[in-house]
N, C-alpha and C positions, 0 to 999 in steps of 0.2 A: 740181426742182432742190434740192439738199441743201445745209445751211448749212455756214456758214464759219465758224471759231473766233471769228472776232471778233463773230460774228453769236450765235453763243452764250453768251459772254463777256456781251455788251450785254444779255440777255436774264436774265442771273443776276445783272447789275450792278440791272438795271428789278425784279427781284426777280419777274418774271414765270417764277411756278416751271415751272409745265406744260408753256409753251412753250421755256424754257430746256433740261428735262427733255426737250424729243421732239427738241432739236438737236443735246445733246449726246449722247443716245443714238443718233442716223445717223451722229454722230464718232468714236462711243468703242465701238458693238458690233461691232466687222469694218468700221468705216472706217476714214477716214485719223487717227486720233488716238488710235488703239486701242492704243499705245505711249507717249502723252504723259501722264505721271501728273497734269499739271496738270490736265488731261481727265476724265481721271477721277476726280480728287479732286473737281472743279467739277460732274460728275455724281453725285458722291456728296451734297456739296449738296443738290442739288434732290428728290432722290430722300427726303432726310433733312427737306424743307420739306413733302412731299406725303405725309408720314407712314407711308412707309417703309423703317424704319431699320433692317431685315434685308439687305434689296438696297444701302445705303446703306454697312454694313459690309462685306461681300462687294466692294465697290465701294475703299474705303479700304484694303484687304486686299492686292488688286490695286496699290493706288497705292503701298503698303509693295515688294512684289516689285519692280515696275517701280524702284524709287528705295531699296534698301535703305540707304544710305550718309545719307541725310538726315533729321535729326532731328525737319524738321516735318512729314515723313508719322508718324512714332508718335506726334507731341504732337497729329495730327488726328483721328486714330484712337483715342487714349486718351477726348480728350474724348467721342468719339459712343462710344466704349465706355460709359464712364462714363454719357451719358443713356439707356443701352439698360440700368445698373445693372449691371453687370460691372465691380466695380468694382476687384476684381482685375487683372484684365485690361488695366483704365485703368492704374492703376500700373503695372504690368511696361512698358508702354510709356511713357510718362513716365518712366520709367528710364532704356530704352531711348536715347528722345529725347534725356536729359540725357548718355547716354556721348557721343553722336554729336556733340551740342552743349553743351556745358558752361558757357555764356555766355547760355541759353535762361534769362528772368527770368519768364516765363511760366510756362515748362513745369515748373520748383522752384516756383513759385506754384501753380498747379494742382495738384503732386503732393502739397504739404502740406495741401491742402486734403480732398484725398483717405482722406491718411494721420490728418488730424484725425476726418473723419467715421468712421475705424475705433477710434479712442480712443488713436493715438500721437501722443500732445501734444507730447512733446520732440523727434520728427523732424520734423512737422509746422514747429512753429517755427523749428527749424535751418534747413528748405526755406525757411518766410519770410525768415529773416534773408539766407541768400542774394539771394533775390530782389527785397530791395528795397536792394541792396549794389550788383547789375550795374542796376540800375534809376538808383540814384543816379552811378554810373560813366558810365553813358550821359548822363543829363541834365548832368550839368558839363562834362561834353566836346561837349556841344550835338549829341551825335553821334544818328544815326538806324538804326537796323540795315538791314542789305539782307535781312534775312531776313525773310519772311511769318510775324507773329505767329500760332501755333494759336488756333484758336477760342476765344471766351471761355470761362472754366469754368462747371462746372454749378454753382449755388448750395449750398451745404455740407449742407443738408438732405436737399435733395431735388433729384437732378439735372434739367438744363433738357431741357426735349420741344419739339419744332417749334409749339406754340401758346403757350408761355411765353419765347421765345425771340427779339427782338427781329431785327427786319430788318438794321436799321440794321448790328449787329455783326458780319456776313454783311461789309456793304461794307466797315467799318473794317478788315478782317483780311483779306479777298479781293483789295483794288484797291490799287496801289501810292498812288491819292491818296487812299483811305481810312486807308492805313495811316499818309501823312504827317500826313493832317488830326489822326489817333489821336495822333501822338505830339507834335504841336504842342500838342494837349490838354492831354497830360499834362507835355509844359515849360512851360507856362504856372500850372501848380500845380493840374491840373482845374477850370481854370475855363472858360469857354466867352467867345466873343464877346457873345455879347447880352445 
């Protein structure tokens, strides 16, 4: 018997990469999900947790065709560009991402982060100042985006790899109650409950 998205879905929420990885792949290689970028993007995940970030690209790439019109397939693909060190690449899409969404406080965050670590400090900061512009926009409007923040960025040194790379931030950006809990976080001033 072959799994069901939701069955998949649960299985990359459990952070159960392997088994997530062999569900979504009877979904997404020539089955019925072989057209749903979510699908594939969520098999690019796992693929990117079990330490193959070739197949993981190829995977993202697909999810770009499949969805050209939306921003957070190039800000997904920028970042796993970026931990693959293409960091060209990361940019052009982060670019990308920003025409298609211009309201993306992430994706101006991520990109200046990018454009720091090549030595352009004054675009770098421009991108900051954006983003924490639609950052402070959202929070006084208590508003919440409907859009799936991209992945968190790679660290400015040195981009993140699948073993430096927290679970956790998988669920905050993957699950719609990851994403609420994320930004209850961050209206609350980053503080936490306990």
């Amino acid at each position: 018997m072959s799994p069901d998205l939701a069955q998949a879905e649960a299985l990359l929420k459990a952070q159960s990469w392997q088994a997530a990885h062999d569900a979504f792949q009877a979904l997404v290689e020539g089955g019925p999900e072989s057209q749903n970028p979510d699908a594939v993007h969520d098999f690019a995940i796992c693929c990117f947790y079990l330490d193959d970030l070739p197949r993981a690209l190829q995977l993202l790439d697909r999810a770009v065709e499949l969805q050209p019109d939306y921003g957070y397939r190039y800000a997904s693909r920028a970042w796993m560009r970026a931990a693959a060190k293409r960091t060209h690449d990361a940019i052009a899409d982060y670019k990308r991402a920003i025409e298609l969404d211009p309201e993306d406080a992430v994706a101006h965050n991520n990109l200046g982060l990018l454009e720091e670590q090549l030595g352009y400090q004054q675009q770098a900061q421009e991108r900051y100042r954006v983003a924490d512009t639609l950052q402070g926009i959202f929070r006084e409007n208590g508003l919440e985006s409907e859009r799936p923040a991209p992945p968190a960025p790679p660290a400015p040194a040195e981009p993140a790899t699948p073993s430096t790379t927290g679970g956790w931030m998988w669920w905050a950006i993957g699950t719609r109650a990851g994403r609420k809990a994320f930004f209850d976080f961050l209206k609350k001033g980053l503080k936490s409950n306990n």
